[in-house]
TIVO-2410 file (N, C-alpha, C; in nm, 3 decimals):
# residues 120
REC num residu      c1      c2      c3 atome chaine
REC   1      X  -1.410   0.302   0.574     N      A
REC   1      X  -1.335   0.217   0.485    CA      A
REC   1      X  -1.432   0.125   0.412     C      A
REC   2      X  -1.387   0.114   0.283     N      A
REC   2      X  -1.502   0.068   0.189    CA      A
REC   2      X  -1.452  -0.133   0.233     C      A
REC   3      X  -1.597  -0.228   0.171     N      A
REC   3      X  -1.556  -0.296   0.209    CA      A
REC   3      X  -1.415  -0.413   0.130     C      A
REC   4      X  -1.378  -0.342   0.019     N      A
REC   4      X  -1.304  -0.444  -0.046    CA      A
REC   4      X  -1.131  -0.382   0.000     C      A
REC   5      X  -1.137  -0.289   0.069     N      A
REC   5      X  -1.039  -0.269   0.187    CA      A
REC   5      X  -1.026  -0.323   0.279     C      A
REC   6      X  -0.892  -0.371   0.338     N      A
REC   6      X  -0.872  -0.432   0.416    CA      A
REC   6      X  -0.758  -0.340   0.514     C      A
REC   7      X  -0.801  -0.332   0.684     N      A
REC   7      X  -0.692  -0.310   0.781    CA      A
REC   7      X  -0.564  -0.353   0.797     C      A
REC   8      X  -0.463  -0.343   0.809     N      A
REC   8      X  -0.297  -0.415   0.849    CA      A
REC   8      X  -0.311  -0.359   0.908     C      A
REC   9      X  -0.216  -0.480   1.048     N      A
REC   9      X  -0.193  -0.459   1.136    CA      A
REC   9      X  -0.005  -0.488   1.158     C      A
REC  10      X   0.096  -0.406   1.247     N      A
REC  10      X   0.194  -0.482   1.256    CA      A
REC  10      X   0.229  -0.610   1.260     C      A
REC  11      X   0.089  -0.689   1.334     N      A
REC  11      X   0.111  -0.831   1.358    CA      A
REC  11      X   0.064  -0.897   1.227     C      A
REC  12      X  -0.008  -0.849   1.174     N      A
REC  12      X  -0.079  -0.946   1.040    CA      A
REC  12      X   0.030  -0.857   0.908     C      A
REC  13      X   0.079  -0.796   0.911     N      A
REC  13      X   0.131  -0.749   0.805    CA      A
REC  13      X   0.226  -0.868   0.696     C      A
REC  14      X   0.269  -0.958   0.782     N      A
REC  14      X   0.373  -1.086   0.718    CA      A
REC  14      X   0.221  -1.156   0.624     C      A
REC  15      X   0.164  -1.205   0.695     N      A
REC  15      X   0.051  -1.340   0.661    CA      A
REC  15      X  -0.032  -1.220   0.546     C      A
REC  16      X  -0.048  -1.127   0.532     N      A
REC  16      X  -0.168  -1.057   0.439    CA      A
REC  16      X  -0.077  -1.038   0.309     C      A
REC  17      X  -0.016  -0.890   0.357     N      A
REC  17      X   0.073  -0.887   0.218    CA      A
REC  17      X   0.219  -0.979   0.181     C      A
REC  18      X   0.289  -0.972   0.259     N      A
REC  18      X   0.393  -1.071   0.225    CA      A
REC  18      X   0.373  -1.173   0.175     C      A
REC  19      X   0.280  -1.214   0.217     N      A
REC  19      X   0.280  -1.421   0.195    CA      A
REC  19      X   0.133  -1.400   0.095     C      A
REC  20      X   0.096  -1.274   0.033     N      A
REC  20      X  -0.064  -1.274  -0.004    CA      A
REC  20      X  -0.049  -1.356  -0.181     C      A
REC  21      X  -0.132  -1.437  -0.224     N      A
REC  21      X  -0.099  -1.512  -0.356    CA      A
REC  21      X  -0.149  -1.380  -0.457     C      A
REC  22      X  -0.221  -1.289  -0.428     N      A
REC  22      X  -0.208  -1.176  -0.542    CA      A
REC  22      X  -0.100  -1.032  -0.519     C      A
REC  23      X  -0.135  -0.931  -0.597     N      A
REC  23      X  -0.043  -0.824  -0.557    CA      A
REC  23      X  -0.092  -0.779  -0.458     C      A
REC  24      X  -0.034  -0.672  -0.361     N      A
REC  24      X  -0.117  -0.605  -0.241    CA      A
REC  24      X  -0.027  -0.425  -0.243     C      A
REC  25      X  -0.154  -0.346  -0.241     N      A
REC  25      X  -0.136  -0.216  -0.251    CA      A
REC  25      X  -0.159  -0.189  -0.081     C      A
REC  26      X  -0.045  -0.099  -0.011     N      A
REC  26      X  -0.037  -0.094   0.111    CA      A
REC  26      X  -0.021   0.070   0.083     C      A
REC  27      X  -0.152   0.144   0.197     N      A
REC  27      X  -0.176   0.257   0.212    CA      A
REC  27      X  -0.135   0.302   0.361     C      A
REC  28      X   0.008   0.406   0.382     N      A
REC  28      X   0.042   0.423   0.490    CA      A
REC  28      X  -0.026   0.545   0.526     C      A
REC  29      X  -0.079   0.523   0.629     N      A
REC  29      X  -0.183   0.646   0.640    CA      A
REC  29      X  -0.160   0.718   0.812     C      A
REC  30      X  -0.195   0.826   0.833     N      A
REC  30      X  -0.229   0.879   0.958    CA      A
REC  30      X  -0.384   0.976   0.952     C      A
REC  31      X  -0.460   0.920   1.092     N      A
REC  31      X  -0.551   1.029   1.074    CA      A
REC  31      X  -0.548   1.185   1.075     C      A
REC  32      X  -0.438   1.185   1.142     N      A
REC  32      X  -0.434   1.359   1.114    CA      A
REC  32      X  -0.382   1.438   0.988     C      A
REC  33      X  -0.363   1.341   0.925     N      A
REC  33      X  -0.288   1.379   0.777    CA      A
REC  33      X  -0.380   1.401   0.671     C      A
REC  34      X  -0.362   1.543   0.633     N      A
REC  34      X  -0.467   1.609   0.537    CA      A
REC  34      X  -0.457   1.517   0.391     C      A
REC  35      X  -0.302   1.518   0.352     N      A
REC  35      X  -0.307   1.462   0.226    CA      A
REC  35      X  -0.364   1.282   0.239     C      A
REC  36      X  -0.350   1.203   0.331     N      A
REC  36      X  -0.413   1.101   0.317    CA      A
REC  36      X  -0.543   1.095   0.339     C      A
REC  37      X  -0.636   1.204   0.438     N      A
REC  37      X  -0.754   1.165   0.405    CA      A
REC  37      X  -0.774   1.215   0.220     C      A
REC  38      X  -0.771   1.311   0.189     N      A
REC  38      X  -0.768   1.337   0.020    CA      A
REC  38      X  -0.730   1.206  -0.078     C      A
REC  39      X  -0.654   1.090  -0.070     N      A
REC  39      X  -0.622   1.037  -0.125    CA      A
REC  39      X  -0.669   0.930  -0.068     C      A
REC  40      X  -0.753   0.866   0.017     N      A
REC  40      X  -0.811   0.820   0.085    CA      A
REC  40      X  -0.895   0.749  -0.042     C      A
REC  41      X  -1.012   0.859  -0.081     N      A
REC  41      X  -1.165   0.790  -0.158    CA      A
REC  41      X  -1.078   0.782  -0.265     C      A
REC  42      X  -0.948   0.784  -0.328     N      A
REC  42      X  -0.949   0.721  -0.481    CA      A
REC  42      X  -0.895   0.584  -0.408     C      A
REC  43      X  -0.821   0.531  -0.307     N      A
REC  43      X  -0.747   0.447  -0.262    CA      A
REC  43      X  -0.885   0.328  -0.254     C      A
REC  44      X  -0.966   0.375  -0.179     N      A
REC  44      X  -1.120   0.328  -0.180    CA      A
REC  44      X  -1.179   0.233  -0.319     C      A
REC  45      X  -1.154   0.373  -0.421     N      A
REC  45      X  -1.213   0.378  -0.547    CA      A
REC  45      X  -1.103   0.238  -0.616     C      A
REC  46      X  -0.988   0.241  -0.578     N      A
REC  46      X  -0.874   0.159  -0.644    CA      A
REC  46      X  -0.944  -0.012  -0.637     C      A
REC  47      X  -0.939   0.009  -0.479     N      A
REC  47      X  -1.025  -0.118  -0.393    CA      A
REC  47      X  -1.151  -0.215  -0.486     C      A
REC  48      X  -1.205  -0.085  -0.523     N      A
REC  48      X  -1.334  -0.150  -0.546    CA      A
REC  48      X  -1.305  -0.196  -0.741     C      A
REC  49      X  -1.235  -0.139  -0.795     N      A
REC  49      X  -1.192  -0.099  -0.929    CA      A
REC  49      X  -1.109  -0.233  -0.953     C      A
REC  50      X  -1.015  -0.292  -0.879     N      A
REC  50      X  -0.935  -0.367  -0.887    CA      A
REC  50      X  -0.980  -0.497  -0.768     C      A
REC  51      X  -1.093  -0.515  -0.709     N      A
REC  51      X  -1.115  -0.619  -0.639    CA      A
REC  51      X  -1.128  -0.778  -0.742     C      A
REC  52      X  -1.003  -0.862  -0.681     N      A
REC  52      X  -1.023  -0.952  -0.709    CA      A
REC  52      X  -0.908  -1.008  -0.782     C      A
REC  53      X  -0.812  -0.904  -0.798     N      A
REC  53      X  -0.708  -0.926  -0.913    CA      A
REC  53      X  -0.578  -0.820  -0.827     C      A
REC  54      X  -0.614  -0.714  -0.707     N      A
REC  54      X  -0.482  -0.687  -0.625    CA      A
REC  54      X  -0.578  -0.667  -0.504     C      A
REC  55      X  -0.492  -0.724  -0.391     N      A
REC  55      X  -0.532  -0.638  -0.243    CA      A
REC  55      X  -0.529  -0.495  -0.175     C      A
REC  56      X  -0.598  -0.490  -0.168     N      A
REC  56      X  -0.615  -0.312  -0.108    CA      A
REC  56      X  -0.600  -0.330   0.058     C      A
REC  57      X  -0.534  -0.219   0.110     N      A
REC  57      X  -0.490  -0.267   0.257    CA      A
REC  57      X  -0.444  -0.122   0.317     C      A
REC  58      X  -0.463  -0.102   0.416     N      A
REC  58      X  -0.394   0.011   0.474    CA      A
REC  58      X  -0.403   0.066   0.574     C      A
REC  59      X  -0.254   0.091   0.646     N      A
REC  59      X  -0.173   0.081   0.776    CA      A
REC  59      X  -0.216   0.202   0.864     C      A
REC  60      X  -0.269   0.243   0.944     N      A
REC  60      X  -0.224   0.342   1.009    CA      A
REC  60      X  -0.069   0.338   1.097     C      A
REC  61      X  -0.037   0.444   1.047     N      A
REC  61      X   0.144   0.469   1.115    CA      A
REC  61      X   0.106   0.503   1.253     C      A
REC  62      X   0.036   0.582   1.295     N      A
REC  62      X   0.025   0.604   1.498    CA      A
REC  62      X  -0.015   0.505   1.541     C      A
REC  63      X  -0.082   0.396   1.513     N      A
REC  63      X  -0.100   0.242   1.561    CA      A
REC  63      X  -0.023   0.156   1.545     C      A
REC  64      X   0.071   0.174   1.442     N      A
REC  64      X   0.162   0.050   1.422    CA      A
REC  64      X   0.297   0.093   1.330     C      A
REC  65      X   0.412   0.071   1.445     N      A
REC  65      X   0.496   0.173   1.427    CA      A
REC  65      X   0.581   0.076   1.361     C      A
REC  66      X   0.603  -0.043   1.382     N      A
REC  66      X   0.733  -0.153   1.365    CA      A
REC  66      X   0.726  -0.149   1.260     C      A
REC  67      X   0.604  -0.175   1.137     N      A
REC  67      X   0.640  -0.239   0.978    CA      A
REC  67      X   0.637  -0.086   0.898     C      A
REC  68      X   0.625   0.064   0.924     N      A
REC  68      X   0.636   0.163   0.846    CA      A
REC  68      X   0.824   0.188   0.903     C      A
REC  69      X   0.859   0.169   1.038     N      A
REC  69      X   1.011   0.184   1.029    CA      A
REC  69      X   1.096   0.054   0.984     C      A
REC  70      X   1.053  -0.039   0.908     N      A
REC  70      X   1.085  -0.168   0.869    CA      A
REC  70      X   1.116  -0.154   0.740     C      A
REC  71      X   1.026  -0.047   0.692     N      A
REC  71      X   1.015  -0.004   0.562    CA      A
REC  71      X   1.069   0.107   0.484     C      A
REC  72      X   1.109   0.219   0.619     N      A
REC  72      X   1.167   0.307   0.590    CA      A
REC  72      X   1.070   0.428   0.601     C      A
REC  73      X   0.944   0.421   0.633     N      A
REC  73      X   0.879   0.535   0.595    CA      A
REC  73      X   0.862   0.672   0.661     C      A
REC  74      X   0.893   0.789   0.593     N      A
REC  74      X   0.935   0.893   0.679    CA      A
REC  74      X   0.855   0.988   0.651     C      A
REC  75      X   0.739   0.959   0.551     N      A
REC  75      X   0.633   1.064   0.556    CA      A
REC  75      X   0.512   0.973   0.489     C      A
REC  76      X   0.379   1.055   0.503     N      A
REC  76      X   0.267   0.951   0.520    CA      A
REC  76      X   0.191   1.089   0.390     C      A
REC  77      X   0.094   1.029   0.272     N      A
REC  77      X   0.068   0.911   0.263    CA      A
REC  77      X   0.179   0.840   0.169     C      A
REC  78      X   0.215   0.732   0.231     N      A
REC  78      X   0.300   0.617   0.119    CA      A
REC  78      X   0.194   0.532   0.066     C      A
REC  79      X   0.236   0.516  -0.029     N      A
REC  79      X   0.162   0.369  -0.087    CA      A
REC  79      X   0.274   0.270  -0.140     C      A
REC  80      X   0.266   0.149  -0.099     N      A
REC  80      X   0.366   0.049  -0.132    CA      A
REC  80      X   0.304  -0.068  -0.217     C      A
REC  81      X   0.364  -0.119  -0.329     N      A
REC  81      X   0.323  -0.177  -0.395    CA      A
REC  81      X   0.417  -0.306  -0.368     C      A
REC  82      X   0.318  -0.447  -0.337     N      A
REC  82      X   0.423  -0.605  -0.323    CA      A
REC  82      X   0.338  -0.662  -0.462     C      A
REC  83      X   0.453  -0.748  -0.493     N      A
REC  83      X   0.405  -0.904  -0.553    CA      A
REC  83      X   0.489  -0.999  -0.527     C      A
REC  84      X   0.443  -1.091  -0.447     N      A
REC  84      X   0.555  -1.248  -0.408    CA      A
REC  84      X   0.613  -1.165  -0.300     C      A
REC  85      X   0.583  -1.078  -0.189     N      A
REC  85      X   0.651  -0.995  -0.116    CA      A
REC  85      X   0.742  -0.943  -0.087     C      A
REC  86      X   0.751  -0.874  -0.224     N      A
REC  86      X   0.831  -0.827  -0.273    CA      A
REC  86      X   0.847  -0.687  -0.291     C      A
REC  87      X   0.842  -0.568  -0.251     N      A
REC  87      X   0.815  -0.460  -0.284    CA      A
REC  87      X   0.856  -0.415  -0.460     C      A
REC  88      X   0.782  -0.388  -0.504     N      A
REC  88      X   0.797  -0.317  -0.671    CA      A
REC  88      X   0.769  -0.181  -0.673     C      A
REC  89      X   0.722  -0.084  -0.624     N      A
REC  89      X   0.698   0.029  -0.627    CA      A
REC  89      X   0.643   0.122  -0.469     C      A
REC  90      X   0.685   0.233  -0.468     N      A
REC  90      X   0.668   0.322  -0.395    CA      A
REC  90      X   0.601   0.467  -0.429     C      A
REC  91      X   0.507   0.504  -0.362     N      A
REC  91      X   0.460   0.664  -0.398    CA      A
REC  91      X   0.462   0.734  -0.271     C      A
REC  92      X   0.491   0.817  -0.279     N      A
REC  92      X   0.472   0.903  -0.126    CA      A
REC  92      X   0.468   1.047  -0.183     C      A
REC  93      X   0.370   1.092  -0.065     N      A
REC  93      X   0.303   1.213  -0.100    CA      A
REC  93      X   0.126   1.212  -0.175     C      A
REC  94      X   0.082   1.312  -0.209     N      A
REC  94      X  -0.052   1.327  -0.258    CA      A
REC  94      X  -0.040   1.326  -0.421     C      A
REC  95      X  -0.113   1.220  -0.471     N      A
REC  95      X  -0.103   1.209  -0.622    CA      A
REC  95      X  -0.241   1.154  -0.661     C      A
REC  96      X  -0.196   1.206  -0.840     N      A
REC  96      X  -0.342   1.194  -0.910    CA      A
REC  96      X  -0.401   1.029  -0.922     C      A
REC  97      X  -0.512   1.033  -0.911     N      A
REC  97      X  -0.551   0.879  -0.978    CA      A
REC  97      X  -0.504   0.844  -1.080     C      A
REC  98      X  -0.421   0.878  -1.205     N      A
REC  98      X  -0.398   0.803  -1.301    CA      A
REC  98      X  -0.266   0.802  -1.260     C      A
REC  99      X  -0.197   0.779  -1.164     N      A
REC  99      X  -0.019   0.778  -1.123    CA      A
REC  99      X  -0.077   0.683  -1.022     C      A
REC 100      X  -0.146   0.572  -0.964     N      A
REC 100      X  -0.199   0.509  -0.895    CA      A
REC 100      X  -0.227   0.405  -0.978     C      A
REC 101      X  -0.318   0.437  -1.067     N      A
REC 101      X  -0.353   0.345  -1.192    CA      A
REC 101      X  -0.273   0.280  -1.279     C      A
REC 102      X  -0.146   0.346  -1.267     N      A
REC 102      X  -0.047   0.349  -1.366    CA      A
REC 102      X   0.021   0.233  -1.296     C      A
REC 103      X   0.085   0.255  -1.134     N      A
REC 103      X   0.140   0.208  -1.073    CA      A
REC 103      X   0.065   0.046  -1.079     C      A
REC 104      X  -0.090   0.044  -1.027     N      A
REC 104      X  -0.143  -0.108  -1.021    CA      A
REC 104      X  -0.154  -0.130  -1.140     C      A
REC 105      X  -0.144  -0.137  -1.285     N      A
REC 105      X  -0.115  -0.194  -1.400    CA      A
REC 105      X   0.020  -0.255  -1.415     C      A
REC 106      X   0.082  -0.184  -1.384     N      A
REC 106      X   0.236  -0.207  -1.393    CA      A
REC 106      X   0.289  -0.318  -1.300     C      A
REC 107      X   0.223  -0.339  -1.162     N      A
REC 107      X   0.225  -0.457  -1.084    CA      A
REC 107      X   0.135  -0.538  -1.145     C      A
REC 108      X   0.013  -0.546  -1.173     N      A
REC 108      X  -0.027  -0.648  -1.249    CA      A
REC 108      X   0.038  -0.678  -1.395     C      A
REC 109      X   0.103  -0.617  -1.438     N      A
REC 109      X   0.204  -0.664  -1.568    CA      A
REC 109      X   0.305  -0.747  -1.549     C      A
REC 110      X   0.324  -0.757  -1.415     N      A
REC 110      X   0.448  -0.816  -1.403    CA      A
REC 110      X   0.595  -0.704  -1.370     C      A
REC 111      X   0.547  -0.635  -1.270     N      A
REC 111      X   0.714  -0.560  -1.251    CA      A
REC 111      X   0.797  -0.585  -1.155     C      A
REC 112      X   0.905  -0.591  -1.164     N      A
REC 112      X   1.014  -0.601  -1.146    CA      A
REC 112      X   1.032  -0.543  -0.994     C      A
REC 113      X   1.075  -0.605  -0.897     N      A
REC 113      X   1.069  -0.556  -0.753    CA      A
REC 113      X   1.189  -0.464  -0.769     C      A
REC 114      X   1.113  -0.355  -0.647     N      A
REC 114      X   1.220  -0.241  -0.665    CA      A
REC 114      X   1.415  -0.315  -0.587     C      A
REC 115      X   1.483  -0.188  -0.614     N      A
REC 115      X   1.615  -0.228  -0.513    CA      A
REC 115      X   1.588  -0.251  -0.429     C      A
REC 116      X   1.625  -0.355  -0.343     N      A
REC 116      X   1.604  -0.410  -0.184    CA      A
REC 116      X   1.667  -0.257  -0.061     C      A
REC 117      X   1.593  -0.225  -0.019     N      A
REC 117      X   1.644  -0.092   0.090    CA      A
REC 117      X   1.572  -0.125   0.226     C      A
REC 118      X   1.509  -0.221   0.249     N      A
REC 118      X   1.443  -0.256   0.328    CA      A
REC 118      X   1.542  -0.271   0.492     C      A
REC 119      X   1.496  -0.212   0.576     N      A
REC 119      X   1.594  -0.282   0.706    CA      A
REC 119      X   1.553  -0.387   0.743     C      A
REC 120      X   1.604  -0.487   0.766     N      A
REC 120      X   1.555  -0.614   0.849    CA      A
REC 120      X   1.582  -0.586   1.005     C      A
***
């Protein structure tokens, strides 16, 4: 993990992204999952591309089960997009870098948090 990536943990997940004063891109990942290591080095590449202006962060699901079923997540890789902790966007599955790019512009523009589906 490159260094302008950052680990979540179930327990730190509130204090990093929720409460974080910029946007935060959350990478739900498993190691045995082909499509997330593949999507892995652009997630990396995002990190280093966008340091300073969104958070890069990302979960492993076999370590920390509470905030991916909090969230709903039923296949890995997700990527979740917050601002004001807020969720605004979702990707799941293996996708190109410019559908990534697209997505962190669009949170840094100012978008609109998605429908609330969240379980509490």
């Amino acid at each position: 993990m490159g260094e302008a990536l950052q680990e979540v943990s179930d327990q730190d997940f509130e204090s990093i992204v929720l409460q974080s004063d910029v946007p935060v891109l959350v990478d739900f990942w498993a190691p045995w999952c082909g499509p997330c290591k593949a999507i892995g080095p652009m997630i990396d590449q995002l990190a280093q591309q966008y340091d300073g202006r969104i958070r890069v962060t990302k979960m492993n699901v076999d370590d920390n089960t509470a905030t991916p079923a909090r969230f709903g997540i039923k296949s890995v890789p997700t990527i979740m997009f917050f601002k004001d902790g807020n969720l605004c966007e979702q990707i799941s599955g293996m996708v190109a870098r410019p559908a990534l790019e697209k997505a962190v512009e669009k949170l840094l523009a100012g978008a609109a948090p998605a429908s609330p589906f969240v379980v509490q």
